[in-house]
C-alpha positions in Angstrom: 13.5 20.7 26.8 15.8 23.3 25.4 19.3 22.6 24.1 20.9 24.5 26.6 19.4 22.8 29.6 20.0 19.6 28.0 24.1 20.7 27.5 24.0 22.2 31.1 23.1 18.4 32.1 25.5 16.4 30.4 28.3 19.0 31.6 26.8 18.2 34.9 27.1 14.5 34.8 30.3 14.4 33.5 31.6 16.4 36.3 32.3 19.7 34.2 35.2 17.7 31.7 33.5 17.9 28.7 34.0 21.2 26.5 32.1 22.4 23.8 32.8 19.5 21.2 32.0 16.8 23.3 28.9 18.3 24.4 27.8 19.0 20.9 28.4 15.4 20.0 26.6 14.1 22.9 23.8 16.1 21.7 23.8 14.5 18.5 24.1 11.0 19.9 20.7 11.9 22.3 19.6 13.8 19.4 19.5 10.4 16.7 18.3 8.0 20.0 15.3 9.9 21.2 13.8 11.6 17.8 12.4 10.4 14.7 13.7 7.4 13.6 17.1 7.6 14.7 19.9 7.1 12.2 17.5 5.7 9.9 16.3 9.5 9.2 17.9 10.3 6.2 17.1 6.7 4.2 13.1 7.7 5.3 13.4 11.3 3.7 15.6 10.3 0.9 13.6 10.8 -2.7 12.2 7.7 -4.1 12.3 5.4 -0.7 10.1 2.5 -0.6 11.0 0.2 2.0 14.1 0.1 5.0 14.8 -2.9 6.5 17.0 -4.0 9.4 18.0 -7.6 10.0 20.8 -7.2 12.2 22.9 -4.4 13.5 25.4 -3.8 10.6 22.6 -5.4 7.6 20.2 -2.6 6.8 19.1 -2.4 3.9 16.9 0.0 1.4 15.1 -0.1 -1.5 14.5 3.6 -3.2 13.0 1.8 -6.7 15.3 -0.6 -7.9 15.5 -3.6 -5.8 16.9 -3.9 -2.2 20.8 -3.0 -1.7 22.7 -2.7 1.8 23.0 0.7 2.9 26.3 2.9 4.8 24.0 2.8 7.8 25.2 0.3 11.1 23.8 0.7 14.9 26.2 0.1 17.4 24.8 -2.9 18.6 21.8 -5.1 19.1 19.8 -3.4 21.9 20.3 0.1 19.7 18.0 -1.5 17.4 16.1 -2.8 20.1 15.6 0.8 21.5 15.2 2.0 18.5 12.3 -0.7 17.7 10.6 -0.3 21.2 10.6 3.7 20.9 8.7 3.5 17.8 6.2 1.4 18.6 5.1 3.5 21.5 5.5 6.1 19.2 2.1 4.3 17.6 0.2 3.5 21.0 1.9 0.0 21.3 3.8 -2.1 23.4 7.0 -3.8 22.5 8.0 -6.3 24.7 8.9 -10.3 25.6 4.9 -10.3 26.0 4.3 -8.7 22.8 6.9 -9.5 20.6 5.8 -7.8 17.8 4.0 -4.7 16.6 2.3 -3.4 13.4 1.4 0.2 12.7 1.8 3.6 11.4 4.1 6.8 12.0 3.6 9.9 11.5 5.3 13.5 11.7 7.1 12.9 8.0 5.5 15.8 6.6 3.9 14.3 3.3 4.4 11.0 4.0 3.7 8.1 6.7 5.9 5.1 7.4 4.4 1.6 7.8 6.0 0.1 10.3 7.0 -3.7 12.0 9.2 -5.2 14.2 9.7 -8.6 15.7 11.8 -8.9 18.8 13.9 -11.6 19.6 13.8 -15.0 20.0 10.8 -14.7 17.5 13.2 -13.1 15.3 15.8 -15.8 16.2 18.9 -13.2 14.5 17.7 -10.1 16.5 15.7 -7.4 16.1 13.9 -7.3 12.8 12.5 -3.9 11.8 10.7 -2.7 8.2 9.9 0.8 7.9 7.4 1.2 4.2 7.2 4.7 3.1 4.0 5.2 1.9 3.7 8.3 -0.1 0.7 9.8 -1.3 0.0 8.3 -5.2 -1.0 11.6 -7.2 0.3 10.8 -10.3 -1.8 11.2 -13.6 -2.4 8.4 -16.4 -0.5 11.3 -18.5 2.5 11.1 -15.7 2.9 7.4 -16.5 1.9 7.2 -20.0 5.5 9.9 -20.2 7.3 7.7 -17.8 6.7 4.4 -20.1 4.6 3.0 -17.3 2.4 2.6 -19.4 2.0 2.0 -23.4 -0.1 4.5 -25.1 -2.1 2.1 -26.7 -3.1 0.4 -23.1 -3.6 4.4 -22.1 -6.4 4.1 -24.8 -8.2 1.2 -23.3 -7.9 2.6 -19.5 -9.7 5.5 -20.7 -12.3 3.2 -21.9 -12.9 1.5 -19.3 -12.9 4.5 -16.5 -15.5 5.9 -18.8 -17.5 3.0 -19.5 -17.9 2.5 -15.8 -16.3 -1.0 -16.2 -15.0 -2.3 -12.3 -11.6 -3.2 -12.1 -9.1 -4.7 -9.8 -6.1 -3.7 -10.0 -3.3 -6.7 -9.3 0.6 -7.7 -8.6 3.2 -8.2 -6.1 4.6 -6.0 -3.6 6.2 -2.4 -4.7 5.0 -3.6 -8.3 3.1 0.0 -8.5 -0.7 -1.1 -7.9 -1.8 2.2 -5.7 0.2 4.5 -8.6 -1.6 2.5 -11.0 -5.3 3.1 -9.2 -4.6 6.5 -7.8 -4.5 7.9 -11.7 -7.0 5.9 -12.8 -9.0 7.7 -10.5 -7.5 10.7 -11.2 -9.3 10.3 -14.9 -12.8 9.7 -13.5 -15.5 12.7 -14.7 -15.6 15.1 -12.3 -18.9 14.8 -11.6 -19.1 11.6 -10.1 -18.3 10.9 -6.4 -15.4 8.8 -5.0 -15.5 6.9 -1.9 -12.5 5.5 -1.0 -11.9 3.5 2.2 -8.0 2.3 3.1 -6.1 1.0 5.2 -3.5 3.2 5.6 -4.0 6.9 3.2 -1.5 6.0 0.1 -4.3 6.9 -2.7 -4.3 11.2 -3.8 -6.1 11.2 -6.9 -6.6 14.6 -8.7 -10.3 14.4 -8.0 -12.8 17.4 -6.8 -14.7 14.8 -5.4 -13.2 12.4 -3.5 -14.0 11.3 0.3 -11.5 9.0 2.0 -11.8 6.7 5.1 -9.1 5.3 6.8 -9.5 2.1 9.2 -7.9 2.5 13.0 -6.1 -0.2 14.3 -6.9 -0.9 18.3 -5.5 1.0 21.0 -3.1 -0.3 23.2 -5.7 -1.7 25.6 -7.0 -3.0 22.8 -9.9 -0.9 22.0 -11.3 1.7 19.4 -10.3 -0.2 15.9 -12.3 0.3 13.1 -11.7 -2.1 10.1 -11.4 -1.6 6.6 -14.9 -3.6 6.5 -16.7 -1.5 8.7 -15.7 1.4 6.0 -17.1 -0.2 3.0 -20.5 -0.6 5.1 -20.5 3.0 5.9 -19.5 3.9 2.2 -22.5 2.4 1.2 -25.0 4.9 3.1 -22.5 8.0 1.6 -24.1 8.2 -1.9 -21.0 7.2 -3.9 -21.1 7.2 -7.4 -17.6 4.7 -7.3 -16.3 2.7 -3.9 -13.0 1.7 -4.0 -10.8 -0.3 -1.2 -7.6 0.9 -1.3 -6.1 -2.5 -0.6 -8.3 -5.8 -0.6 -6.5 -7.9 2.3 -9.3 -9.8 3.9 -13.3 -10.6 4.5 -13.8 -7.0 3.2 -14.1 -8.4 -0.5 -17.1 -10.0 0.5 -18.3 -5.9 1.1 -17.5 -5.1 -1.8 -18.3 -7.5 -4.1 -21.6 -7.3 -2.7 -21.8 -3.3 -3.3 -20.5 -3.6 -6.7 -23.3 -6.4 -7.7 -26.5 -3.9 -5.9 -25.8 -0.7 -8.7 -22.7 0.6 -7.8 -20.7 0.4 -11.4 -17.5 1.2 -11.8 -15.8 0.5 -8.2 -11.9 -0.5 -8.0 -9.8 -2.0 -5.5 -6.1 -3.4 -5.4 -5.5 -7.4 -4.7 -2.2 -8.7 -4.2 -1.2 -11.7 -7.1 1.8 -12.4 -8.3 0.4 -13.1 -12.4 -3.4 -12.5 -13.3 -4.2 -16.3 -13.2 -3.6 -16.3 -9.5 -6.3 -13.6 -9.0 -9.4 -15.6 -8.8 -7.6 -18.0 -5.9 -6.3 -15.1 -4.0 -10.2 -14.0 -3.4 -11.4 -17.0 -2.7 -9.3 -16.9 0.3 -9.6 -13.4 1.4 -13.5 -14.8 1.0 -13.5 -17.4 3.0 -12.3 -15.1 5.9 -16.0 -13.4 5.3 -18.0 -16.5 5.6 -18.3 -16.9 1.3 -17.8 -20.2 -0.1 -16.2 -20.5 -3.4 -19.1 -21.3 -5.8 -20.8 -18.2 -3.6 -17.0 -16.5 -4.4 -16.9 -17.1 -8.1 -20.7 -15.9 -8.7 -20.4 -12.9 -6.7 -16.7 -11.8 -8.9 -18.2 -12.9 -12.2 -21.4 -10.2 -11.6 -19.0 -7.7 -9.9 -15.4 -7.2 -11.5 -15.0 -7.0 -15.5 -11.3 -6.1 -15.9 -7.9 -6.7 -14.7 -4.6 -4.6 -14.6 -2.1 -6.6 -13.6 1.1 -4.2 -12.8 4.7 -5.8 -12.7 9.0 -5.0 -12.4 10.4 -5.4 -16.0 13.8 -7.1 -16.4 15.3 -2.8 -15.7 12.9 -3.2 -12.2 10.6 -0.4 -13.8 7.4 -0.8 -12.5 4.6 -0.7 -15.7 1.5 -2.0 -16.6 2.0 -5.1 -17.7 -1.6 -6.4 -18.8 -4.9 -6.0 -19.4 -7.0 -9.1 -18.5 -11.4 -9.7 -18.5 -12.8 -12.0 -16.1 -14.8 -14.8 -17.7 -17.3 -17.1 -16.3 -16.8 -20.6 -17.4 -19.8 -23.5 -18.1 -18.6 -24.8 -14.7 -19.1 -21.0 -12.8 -15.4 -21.0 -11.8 -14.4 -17.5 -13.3 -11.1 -17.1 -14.9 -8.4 -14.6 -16.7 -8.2 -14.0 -20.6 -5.9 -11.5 -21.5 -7.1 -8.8 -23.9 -3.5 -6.9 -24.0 0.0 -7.5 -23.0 3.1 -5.4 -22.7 5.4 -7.9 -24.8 2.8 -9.4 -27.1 0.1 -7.2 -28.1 -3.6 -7.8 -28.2 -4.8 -11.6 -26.7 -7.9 -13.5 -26.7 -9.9 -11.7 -24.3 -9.9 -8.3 -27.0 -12.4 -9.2 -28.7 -14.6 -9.5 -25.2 -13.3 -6.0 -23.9 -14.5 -4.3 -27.0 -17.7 -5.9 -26.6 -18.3 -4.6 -23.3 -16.9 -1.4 -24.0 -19.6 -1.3 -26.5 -22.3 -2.6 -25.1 -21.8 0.6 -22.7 -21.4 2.7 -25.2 -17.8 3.0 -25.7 -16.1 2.4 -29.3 
């Protein structure tokens, strides 16, 4: 509807009384409620956004890098947020209601960028209205990008070269906004241009500089609950594409089992993302996300040990920069449980596991 039918309407309902100012700032006010994402706009477009979060009317808060902080931002009340909450999610095909209290899915419309979003309704959220918008920006970064930002140490630069040419797979780990899809997106980025990249996701974060590069993304259901296609049903199809390299974007669930199992029938050199807090925590997390597939653990363990070489684990320093933090090989104990050695750390040099990185490095031809 144009502008000036909408100001001919609100003149209308307010019995001609208005003039031009008031008018203009009804506008506004319509403007902020029906569009977008309301007054949360400008923290979404802001450089270097990660995450907004509202807990309450006058508690929203942003992270743009650095760690949450409270933003300027306040809604007049709780059923603004409520609106604003319910308007979104039917913005992604869903209902928001005291049936369905809660909703999970993605926006679009932000140019380069989509927005994650959630929100729990009350009395599930017993404070009010809970909503968290992520800003998930395409990773296109280089290894050089980072090695100049002091992501990452030259020396570690060295070995990631290594073992992107060597065809070595590799997860890479750590907690939430620690930098993992940056962190994969360049590795990627340095993979020879020959080879083909198939890359299945859950929601399209990863933008490597590749010529070859194919990219699935999994559908959540409509909102009669039909049509979803699952991050697992991509890694089967990913198969019968002819890749040269699968990689999952994100491994959250039975899909490991997929791709364990693709990495361990000739397809070298395949990466994901895990979420772990510290290296050590890594074989426990899949064991988990296994069990969800129908593995066991001993089936677990024998299926990462043949399948997954290296670890980067990316972590927040004591500044909150985001950096690679270590360089770990998998190993296979008497017992079958694997493990973590670390082969190179950020604060103390070269570990234990070195000596078994160079090794396989070598045995595929690297130095």
């Amino acid at each position: 509807m144009r502008p000036n039918v909408v100001a001919a309407a609100i003149r209308a309902e307010s019995g001609g009384v208005l003039g031009d100012t008031e008018v203009l700032n009804e506008l506004r006010v319509m403007q902020t409620e029906l569009t977008g994402a309301g007054i949360l706009e400008p923290l979404l477009w802001a450089d270097g956004t990660t995450d907004v979060l509202v807990t309450a009317p006058d508690a929203v808060w942003v992270d743009d890098g650095s760690g949450l902080r409270p933003s300027r931002i306040r809604f007049a009340d709780e059923a603004a947020v409520r609106r604003l909450a319910q308007r979104l999610a039917l913005a992604v095909g869903r209902r928001l209601d005291d049936a369905q209290p809660w909703v999970d899915g993605q926006l679009t419309g932000f140019g380069t960028f989509t927005v994650r979003l959630h929100a729990v309704l009350p009395p599930i959220a017993e404070a009010g209205t809970c909503l968290s918008l992520r800003v998930l920006r395409p990773a296109s970064q280089d290894l050089a990008a980072l090695v100049r930002s002091g992501a990452i140490a030259p020396e570690a630069a060295g070995l990631l070269d290594e073992i992107i040419a060597t065809r070595l797979a590799f997860l890479v780990a750590g907690g939430t906004g620690a930098g993992k899809t940056t962190l994969l997106s360049a590795a990627l980025g340095a993979v020879a241009e020959d080879e083909r990249i198939v890359c299945v996701e859950d929601a399209s974060e990863l933008a490597p500089r590749h010529p070859h590069l194919v990219k699935l993304v999994a559908r959540a259901a409509n909102v009669e609950g039909i049509g979803e296609v699952t991050v697992r049903d991509l890694v089967r199809q990913a198969l019968r594409m002819r890749p040269d390299r699968i990689v999952v974007g994100e491994v959250r669930g039975a899909e490991v089992v997929d791709l364990l199992a693709a990495l361990n029938t000739g397809h070298d050199g395949g990466a994901g993302t895990v979420h772990a807090n510290s290296p050590a925590e890594v074989p426990a997390r899949l064991e988990a996300l296994a069990a969800a597939g129908g593995l066991d653990r001993r089936a677990l363990h024998s299926q990462l040990a043949a399948a997954v070489q290296v670890l980067l684990h990316v972590s927040r320093d004591a500044g909150g920069r985001r950096r690679l933090a270590e360089i770990a090989v998998l190993v296979r104990g008497s017992g079958g449980e694997v493990s973590t050695e670390t082969a190179w750390h950020a604060d103390r040099g070269e570990g234990t596991g070195m000596a078994r990185l160079r090794a396989m490095l070598a045995e595929r031809g690297g130095r």
